[in-house]
C-alpha positions as MATLAB code, in Angstrom:
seq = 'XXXXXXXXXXXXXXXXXXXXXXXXXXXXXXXXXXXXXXXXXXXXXXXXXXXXXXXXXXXXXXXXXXXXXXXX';
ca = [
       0.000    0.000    0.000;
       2.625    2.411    1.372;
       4.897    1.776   -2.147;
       1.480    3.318   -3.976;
       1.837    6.169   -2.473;
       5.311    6.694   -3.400;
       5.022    6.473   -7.003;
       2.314    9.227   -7.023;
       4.932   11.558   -4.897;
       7.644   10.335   -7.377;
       5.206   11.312  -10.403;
       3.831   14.750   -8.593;
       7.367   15.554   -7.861;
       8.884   15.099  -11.496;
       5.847   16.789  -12.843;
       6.311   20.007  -10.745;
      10.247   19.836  -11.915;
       9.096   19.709  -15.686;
       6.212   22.113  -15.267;
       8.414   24.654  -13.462;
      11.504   24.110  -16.027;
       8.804   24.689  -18.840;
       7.870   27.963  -16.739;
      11.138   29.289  -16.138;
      13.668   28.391  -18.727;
      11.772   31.381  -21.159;
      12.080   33.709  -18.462;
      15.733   33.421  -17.419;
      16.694   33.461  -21.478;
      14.797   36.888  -21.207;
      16.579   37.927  -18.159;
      19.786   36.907  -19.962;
      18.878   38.865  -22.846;
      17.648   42.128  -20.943;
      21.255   41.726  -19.086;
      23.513   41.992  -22.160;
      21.116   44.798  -23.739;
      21.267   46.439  -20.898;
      25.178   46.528  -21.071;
      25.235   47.449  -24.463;
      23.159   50.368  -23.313;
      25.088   51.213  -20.599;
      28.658   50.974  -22.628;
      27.123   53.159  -25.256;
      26.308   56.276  -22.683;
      29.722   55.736  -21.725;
      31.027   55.761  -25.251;
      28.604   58.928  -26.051;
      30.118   60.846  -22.915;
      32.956   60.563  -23.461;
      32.634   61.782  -27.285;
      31.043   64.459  -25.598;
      33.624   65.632  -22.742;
      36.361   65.321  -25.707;
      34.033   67.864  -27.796;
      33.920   70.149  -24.854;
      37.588   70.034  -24.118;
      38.206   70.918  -27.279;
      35.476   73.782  -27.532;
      37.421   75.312  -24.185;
      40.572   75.556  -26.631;
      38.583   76.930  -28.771;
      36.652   80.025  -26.904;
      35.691   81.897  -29.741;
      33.621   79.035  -31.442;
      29.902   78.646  -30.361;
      29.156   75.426  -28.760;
      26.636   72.958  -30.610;
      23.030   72.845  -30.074;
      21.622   70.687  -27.396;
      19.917   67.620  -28.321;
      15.806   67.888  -27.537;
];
């Protein structure tokens, strides 16, 4: 009787693994995916400021030039 019981548990258990594997393989692919755009992003603000703090070191030299327009 008792060894009934234990193949259900066995079975329950293995189908919570596979249902929560099913679940939450999709998710940590997007997590993965948000990570390494969200990199990206961050290593292109820090490309862009720095193009930008060269341009204004090199406006200083230049003091009689206007500076550039502001982006909206």
């Amino acid at each position: 009787m008792a060894h009934g019981y234990l193949d259900v548990i066995i079975l329950a258990f293995l189908g919570f693994c596979f249902l929560a594997a099913i679940l939450l393989i999709p998710v940590y692919r997007f997590m993965k995916r948000e990570e390494a755009d969200g990199e990206a992003f961050t290593e292109a603000l820090r490309r862009q400021s720095e193009v930008s703090r060269d341009g204004e070191h090199s406006s200083e030299a230049n003091q009689g030039e206007e500076d550039p327009p502001a982006r909206p």
